[in-house]
CHARMM-style PDB file with segment names, atoms N, HN, CA, C and O in Angstrom:
ATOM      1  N   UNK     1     152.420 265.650 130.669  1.00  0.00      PROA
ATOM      2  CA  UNK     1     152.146 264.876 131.859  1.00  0.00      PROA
ATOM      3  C   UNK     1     152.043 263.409 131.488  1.00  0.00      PROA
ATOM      4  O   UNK     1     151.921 263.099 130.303  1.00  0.00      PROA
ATOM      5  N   UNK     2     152.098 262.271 132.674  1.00  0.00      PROA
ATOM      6  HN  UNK     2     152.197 262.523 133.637  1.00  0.00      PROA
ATOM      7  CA  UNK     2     152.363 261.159 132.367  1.00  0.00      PROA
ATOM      8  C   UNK     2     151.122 260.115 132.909  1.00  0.00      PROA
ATOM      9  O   UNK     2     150.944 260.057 134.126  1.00  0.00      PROA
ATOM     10  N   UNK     3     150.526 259.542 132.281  1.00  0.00      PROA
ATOM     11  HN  UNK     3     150.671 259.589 131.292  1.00  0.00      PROA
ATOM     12  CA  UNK     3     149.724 258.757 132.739  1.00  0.00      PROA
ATOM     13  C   UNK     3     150.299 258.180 134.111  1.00  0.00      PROA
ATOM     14  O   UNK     3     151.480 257.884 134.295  1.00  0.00      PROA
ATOM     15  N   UNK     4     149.011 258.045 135.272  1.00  0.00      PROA
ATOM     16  HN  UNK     4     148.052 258.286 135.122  1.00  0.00      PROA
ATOM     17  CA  UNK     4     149.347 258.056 136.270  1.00  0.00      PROA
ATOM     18  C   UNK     4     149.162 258.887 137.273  1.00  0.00      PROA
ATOM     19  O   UNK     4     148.756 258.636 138.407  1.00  0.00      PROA
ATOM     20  N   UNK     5     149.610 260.302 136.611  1.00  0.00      PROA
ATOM     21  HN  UNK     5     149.940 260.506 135.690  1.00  0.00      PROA
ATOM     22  CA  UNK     5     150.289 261.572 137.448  1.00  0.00      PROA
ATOM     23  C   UNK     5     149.544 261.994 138.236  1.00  0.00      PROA
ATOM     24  O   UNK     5     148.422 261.920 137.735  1.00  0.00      PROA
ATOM     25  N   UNK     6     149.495 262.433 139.267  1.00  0.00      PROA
ATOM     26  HN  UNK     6     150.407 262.493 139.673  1.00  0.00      PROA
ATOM     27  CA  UNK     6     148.207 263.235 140.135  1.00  0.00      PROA
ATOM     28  C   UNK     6     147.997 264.342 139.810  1.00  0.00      PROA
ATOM     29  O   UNK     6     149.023 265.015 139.911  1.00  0.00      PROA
ATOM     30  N   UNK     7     147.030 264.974 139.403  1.00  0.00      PROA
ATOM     31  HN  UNK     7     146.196 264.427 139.321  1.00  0.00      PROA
ATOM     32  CA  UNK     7     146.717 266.117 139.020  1.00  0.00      PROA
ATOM     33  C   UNK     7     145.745 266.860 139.301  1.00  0.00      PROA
ATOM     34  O   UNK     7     144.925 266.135 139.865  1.00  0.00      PROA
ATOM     35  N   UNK     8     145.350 267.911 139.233  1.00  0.00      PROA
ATOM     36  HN  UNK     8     146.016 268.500 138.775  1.00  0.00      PROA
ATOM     37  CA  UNK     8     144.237 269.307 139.887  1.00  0.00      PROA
ATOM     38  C   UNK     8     143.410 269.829 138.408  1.00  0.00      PROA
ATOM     39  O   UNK     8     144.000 270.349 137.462  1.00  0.00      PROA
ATOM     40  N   UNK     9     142.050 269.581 138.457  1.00  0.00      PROA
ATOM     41  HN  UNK     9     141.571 269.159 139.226  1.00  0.00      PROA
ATOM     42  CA  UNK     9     141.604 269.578 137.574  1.00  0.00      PROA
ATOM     43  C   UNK     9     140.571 271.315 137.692  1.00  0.00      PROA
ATOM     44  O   UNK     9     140.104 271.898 138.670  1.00  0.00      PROA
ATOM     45  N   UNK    10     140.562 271.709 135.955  1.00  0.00      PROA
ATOM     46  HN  UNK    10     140.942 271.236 135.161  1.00  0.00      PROA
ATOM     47  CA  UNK    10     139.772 272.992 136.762  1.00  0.00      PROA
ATOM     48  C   UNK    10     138.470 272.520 136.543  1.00  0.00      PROA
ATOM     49  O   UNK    10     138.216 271.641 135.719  1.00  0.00      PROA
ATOM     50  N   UNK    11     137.104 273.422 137.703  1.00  0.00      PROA
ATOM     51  HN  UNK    11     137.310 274.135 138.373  1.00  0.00      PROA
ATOM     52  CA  UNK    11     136.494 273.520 137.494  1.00  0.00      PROA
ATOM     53  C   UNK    11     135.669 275.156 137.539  1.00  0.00      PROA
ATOM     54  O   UNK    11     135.992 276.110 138.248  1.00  0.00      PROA
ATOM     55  N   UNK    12     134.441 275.075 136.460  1.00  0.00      PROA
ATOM     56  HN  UNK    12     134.179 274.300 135.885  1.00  0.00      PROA
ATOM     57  CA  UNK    12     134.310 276.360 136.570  1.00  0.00      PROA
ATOM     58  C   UNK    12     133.385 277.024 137.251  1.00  0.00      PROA
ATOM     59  O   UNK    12     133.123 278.200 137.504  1.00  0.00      PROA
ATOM     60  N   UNK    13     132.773 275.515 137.583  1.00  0.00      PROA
ATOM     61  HN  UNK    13     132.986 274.559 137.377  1.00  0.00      PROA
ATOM     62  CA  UNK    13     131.684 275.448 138.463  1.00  0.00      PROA
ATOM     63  C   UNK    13     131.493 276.293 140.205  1.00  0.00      PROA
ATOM     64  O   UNK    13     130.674 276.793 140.977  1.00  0.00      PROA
ATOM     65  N   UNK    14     132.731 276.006 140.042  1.00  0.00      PROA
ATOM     66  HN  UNK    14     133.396 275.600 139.415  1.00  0.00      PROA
ATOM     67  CA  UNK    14     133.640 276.798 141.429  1.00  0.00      PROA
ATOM     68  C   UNK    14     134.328 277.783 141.612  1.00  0.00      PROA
ATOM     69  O   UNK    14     134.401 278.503 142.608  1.00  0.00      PROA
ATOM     70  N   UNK    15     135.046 277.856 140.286  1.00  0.00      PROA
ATOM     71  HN  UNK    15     134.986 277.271 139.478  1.00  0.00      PROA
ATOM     72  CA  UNK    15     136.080 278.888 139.491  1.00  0.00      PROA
ATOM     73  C   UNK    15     137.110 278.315 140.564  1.00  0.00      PROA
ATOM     74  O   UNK    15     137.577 279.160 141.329  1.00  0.00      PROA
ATOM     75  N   UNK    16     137.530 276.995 140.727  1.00  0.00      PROA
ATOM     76  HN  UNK    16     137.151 276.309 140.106  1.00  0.00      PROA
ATOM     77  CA  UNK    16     138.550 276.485 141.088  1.00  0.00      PROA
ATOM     78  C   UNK    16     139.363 275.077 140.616  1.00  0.00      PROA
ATOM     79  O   UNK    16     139.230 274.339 139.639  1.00  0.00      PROA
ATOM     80  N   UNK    17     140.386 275.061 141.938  1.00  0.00      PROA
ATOM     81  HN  UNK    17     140.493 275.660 142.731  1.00  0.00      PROA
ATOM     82  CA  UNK    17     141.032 273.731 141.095  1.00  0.00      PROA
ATOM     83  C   UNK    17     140.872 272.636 141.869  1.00  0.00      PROA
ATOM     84  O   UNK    17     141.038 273.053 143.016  1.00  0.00      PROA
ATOM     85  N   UNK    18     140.675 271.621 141.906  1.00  0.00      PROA
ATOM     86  HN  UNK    18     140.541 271.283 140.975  1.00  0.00      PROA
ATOM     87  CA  UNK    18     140.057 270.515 142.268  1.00  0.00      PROA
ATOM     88  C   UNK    18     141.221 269.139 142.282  1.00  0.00      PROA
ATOM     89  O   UNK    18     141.772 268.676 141.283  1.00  0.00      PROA
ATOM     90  N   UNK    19     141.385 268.692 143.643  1.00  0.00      PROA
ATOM     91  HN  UNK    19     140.937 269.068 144.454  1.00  0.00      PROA
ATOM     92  CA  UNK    19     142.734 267.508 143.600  1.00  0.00      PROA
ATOM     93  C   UNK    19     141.928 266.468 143.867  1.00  0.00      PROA
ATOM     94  O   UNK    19     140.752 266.554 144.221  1.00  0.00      PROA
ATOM     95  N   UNK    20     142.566 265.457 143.694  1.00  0.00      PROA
ATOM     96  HN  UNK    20     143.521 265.387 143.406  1.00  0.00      PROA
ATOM     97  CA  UNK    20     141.909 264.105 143.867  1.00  0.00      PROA
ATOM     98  C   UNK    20     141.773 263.234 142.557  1.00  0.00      PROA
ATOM     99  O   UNK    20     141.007 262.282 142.403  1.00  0.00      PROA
ATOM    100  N   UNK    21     142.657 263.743 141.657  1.00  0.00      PROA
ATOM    101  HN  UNK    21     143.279 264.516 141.782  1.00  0.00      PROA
ATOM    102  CA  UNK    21     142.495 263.002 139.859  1.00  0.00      PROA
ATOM    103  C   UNK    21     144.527 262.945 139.397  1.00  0.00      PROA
ATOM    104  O   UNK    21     145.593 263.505 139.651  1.00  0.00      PROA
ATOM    105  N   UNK    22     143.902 261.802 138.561  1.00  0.00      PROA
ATOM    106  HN  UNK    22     143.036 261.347 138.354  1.00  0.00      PROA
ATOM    107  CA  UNK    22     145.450 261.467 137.839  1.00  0.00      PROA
ATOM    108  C   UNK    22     144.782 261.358 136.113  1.00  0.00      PROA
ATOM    109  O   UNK    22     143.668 261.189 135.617  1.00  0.00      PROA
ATOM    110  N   UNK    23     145.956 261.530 135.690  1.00  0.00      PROA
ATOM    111  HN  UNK    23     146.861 261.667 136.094  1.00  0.00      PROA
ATOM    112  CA  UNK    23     146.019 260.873 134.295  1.00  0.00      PROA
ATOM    113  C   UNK    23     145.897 259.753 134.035  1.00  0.00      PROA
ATOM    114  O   UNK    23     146.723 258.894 134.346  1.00  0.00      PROA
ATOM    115  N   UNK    24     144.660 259.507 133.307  1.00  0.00      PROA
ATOM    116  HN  UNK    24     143.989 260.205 133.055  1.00  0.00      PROA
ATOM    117  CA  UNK    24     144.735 258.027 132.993  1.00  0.00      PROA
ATOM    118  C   UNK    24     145.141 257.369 131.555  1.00  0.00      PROA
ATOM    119  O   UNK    24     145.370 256.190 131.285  1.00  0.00      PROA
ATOM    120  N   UNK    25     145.159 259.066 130.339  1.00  0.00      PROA
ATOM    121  HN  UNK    25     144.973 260.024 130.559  1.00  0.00      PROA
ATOM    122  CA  UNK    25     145.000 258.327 129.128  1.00  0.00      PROA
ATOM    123  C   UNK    25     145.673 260.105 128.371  1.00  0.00      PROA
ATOM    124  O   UNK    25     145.141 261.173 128.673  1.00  0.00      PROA
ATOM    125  N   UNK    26     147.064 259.972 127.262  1.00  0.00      PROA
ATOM    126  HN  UNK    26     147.496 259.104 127.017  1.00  0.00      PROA
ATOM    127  CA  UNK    26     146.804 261.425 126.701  1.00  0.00      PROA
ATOM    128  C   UNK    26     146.476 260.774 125.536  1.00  0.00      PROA
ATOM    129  O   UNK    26     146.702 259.621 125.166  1.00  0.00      PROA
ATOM    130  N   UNK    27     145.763 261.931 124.885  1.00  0.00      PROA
ATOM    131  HN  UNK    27     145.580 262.867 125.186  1.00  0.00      PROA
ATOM    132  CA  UNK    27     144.685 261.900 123.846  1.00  0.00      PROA
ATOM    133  C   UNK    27     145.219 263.169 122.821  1.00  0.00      PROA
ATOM    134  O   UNK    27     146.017 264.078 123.049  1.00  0.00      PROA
ATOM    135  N   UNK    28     144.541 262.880 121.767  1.00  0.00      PROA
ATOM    136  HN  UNK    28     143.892 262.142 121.582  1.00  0.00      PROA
ATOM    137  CA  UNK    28     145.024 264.591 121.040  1.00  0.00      PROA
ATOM    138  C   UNK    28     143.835 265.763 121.556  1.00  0.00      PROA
ATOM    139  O   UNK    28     144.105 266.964 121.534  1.00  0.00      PROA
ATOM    140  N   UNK    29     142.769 265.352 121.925  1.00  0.00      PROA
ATOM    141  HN  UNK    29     142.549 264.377 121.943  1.00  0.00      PROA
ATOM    142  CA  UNK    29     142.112 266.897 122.869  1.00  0.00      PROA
ATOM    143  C   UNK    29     142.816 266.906 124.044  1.00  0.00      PROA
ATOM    144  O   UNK    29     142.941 268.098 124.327  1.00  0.00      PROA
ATOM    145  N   UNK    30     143.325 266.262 124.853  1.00  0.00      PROA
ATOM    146  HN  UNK    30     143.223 265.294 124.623  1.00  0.00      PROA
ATOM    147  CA  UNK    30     144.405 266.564 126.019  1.00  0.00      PROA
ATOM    148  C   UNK    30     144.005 265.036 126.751  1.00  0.00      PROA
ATOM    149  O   UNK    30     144.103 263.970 126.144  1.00  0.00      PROA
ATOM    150  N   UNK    31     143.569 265.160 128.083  1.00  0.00      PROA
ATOM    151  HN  UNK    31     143.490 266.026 128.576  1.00  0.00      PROA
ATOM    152  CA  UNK    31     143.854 263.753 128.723  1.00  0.00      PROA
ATOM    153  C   UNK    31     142.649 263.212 129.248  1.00  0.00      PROA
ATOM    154  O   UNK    31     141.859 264.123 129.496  1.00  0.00      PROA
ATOM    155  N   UNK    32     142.193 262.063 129.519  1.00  0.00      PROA
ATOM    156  HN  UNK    32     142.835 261.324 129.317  1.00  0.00      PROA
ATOM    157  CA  UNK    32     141.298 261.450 129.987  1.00  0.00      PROA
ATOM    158  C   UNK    32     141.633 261.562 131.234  1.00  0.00      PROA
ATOM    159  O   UNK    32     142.842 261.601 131.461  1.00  0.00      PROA
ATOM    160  N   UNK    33     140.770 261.638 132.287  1.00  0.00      PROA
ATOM    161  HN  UNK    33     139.788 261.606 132.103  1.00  0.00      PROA
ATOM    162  CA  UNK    33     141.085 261.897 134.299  1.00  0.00      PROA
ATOM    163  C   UNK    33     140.202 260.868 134.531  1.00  0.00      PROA
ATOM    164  O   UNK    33     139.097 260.619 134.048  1.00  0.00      PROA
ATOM    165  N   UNK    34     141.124 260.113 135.650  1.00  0.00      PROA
ATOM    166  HN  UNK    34     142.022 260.315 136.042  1.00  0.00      PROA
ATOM    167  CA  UNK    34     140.155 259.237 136.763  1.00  0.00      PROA
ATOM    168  C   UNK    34     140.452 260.393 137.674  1.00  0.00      PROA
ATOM    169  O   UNK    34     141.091 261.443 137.591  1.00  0.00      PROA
ATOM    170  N   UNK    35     139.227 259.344 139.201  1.00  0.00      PROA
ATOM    171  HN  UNK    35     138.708 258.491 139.268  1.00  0.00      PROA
ATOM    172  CA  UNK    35     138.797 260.303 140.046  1.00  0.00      PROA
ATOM    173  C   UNK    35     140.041 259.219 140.957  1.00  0.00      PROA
ATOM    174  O   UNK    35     140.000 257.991 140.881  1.00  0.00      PROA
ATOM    175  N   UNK    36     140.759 259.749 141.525  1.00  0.00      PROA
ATOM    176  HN  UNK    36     140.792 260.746 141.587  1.00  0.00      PROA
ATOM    177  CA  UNK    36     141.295 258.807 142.628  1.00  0.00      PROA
ATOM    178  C   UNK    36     140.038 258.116 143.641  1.00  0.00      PROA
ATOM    179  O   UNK    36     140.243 257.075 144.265  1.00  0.00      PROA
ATOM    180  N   UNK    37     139.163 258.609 143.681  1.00  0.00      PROA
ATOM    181  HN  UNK    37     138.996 259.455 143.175  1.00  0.00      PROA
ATOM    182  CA  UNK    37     138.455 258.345 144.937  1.00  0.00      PROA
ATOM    183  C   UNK    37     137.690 256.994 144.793  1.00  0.00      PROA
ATOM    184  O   UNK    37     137.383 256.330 145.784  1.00  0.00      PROA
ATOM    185  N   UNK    38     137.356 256.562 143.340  1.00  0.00      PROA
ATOM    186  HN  UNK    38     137.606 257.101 142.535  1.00  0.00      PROA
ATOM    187  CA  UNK    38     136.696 255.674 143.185  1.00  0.00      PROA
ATOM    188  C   UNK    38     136.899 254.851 141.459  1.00  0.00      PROA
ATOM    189  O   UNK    38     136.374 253.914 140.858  1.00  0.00      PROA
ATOM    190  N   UNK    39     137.899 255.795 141.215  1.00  0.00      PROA
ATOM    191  HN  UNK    39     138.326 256.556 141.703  1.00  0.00      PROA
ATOM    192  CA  UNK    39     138.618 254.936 139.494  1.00  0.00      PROA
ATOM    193  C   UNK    39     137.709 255.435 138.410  1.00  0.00      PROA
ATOM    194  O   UNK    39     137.836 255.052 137.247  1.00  0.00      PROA
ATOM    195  N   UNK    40     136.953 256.138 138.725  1.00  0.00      PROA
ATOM    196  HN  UNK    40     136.850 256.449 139.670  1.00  0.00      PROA
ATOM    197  CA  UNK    40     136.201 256.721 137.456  1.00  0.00      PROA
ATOM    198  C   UNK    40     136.759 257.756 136.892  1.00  0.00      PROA
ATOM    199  O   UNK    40     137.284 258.663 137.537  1.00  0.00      PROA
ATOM    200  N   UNK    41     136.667 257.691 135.121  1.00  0.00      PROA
ATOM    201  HN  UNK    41     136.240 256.954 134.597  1.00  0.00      PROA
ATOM    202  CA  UNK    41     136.805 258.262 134.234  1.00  0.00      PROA
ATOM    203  C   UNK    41     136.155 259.603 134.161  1.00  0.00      PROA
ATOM    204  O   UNK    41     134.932 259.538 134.278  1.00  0.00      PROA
ATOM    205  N   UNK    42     136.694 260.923 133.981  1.00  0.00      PROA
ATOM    206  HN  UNK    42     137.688 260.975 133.886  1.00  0.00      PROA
ATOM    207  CA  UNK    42     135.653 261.763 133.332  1.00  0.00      PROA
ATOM    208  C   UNK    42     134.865 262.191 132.433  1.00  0.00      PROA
ATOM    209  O   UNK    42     135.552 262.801 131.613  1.00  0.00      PROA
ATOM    210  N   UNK    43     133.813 262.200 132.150  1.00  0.00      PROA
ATOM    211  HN  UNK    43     133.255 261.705 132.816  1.00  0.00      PROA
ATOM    212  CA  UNK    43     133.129 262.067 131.059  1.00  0.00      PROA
ATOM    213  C   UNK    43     133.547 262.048 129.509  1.00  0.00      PROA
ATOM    214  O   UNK    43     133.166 261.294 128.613  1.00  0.00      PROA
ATOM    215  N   UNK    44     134.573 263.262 129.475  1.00  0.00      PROA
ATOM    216  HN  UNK    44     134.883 263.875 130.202  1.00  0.00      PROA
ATOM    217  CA  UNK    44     134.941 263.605 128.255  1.00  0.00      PROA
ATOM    218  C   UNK    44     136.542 263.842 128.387  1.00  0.00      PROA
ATOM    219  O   UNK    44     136.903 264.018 129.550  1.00  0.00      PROA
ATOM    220  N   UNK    45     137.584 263.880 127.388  1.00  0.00      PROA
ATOM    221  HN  UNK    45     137.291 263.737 126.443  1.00  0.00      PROA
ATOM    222  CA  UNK    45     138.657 264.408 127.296  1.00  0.00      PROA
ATOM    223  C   UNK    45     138.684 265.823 128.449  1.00  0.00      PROA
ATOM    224  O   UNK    45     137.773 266.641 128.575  1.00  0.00      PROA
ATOM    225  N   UNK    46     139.639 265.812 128.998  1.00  0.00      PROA
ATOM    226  HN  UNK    46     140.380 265.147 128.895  1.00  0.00      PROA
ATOM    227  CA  UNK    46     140.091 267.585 129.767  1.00  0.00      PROA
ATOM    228  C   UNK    46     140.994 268.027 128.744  1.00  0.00      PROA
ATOM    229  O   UNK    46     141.862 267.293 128.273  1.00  0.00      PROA
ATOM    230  N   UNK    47     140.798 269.250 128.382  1.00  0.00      PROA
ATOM    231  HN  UNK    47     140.092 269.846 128.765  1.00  0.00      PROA
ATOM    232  CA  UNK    47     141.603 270.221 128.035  1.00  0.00      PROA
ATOM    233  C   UNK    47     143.054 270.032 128.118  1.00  0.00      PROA
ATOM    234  O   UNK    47     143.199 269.039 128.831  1.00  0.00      PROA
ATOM    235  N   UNK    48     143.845 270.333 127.871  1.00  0.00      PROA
ATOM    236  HN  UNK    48     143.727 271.140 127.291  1.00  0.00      PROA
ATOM    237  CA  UNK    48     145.550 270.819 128.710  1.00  0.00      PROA
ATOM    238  C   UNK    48     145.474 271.765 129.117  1.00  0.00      PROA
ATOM    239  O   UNK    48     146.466 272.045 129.790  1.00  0.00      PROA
ATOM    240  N   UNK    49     144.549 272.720 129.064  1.00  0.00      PROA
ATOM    241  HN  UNK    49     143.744 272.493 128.517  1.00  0.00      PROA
ATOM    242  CA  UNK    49     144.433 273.981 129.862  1.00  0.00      PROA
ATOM    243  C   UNK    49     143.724 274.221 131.374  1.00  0.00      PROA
ATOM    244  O   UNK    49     143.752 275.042 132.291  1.00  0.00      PROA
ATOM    245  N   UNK    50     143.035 272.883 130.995  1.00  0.00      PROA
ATOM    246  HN  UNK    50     143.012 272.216 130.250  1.00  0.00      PROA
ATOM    247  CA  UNK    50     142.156 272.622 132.638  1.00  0.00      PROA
ATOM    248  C   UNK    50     142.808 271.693 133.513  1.00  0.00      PROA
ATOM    249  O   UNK    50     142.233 271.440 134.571  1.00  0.00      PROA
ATOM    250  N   UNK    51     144.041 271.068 133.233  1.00  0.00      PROA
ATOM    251  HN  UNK    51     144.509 271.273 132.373  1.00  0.00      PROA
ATOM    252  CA  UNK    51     144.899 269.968 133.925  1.00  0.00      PROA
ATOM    253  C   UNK    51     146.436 270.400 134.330  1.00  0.00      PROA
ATOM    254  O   UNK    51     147.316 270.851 133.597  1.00  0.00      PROA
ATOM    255  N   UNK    52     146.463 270.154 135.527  1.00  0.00      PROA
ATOM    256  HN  UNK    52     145.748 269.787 136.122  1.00  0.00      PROA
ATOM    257  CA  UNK    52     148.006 271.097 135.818  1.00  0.00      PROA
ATOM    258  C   UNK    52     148.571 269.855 136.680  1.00  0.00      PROA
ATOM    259  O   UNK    52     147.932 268.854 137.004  1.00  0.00      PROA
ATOM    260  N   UNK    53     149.546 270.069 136.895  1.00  0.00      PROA
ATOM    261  HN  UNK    53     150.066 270.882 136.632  1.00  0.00      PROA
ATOM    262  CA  UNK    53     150.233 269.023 137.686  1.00  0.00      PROA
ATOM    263  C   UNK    53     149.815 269.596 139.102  1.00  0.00      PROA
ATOM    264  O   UNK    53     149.579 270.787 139.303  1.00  0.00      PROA
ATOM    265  N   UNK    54     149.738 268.365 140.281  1.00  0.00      PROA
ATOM    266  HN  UNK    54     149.930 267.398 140.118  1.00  0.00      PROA
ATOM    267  CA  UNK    54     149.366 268.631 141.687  1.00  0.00      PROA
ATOM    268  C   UNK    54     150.520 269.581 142.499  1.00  0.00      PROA
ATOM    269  O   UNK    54     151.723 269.434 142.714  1.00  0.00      PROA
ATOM    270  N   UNK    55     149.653 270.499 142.794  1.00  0.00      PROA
ATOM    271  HN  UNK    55     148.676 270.619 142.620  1.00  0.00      PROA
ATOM    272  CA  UNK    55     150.695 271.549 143.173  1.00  0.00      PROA
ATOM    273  C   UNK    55     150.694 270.919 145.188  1.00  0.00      PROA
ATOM    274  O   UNK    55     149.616 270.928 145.781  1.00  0.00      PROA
ATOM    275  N   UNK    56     151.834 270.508 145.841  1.00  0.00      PROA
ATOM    276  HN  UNK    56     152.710 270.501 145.359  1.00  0.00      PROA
ATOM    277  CA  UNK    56     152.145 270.650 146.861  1.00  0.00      PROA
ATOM    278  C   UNK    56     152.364 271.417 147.861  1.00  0.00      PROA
ATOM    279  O   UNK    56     153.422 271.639 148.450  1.00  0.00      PROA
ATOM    280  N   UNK    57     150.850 272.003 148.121  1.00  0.00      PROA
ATOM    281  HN  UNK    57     149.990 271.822 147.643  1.00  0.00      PROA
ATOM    282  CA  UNK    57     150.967 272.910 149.168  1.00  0.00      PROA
ATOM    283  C   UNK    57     150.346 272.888 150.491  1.00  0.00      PROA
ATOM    284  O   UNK    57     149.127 272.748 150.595  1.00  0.00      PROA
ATOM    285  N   UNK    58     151.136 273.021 151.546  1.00  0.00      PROA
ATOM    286  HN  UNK    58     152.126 273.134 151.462  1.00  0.00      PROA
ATOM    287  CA  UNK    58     150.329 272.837 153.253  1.00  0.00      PROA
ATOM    288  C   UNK    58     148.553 273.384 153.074  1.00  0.00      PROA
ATOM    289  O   UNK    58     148.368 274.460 152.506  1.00  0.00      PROA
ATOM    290  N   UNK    59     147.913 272.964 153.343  1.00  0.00      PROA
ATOM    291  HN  UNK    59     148.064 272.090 153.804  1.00  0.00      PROA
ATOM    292  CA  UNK    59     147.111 273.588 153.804  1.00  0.00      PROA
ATOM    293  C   UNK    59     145.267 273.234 152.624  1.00  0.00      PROA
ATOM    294  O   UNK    59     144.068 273.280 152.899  1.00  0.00      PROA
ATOM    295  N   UNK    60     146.176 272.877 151.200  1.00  0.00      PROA
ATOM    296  HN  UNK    60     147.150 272.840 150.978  1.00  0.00      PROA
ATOM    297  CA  UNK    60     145.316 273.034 150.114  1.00  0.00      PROA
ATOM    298  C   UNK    60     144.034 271.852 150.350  1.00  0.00      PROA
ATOM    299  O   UNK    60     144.315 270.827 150.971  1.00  0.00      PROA
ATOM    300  N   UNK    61     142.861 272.024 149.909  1.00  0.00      PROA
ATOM    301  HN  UNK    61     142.633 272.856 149.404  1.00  0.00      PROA
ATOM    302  CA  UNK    61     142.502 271.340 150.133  1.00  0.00      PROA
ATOM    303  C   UNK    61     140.979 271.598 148.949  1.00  0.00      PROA
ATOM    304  O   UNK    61     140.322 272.627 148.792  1.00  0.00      PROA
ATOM    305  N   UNK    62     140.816 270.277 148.301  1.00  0.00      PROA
ATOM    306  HN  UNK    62     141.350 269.441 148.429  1.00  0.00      PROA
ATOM    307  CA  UNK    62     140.013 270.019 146.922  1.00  0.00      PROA
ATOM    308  C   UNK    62     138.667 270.733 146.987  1.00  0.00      PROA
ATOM    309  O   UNK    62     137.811 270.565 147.856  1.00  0.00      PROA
ATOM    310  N   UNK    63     138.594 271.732 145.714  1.00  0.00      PROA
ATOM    311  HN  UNK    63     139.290 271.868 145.008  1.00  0.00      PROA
ATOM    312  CA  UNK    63     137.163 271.784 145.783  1.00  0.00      PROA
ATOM    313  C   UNK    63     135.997 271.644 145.637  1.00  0.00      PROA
ATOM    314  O   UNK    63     135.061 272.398 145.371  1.00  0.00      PROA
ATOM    315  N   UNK    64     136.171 270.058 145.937  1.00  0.00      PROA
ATOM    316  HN  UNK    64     136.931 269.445 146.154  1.00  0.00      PROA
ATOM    317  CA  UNK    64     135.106 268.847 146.278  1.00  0.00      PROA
ATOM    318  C   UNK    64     135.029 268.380 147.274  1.00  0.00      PROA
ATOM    319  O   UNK    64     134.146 267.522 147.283  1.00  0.00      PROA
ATOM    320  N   UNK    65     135.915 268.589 148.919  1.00  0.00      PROA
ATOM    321  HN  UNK    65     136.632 269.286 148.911  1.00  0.00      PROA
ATOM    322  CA  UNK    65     136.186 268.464 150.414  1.00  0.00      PROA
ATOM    323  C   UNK    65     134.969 268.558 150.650  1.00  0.00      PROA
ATOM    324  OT1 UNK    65     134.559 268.517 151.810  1.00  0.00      PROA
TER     325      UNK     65
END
């Protein structure tokens, strides 16, 4: 993925996937996420296993709404 990219982040908190984040930085633990909503960073590196590209679908909606 490319810095920038919009992406769906997991959480497990929910046991879901969560939109509203891009790539801001890849790293060798996987990527640094801002929040679109307000430009903040996430605390720590994400995984590549917890970061997927934004899937385009009617209806989806973040589970942080």
């Amino acid at each position: 993925m490319d810095i920038g990219q919009p992406v769906e982040v997991y959480t497990a908190f929910v046991d879901a996937w969560a939109s509203g984040f891009e790539i801001a930085d890849v790293v060798p633990e996987g990527y640094w996420v801002r929040r679109q909503s307000d430009g903040s960073l996430l605390p720590d590196p994400t995984s590549d296993i917890h970061v997927r590209p934004l899937a385009h679908r009617g209806g989806h909606s973040s589970a942080w709404d």
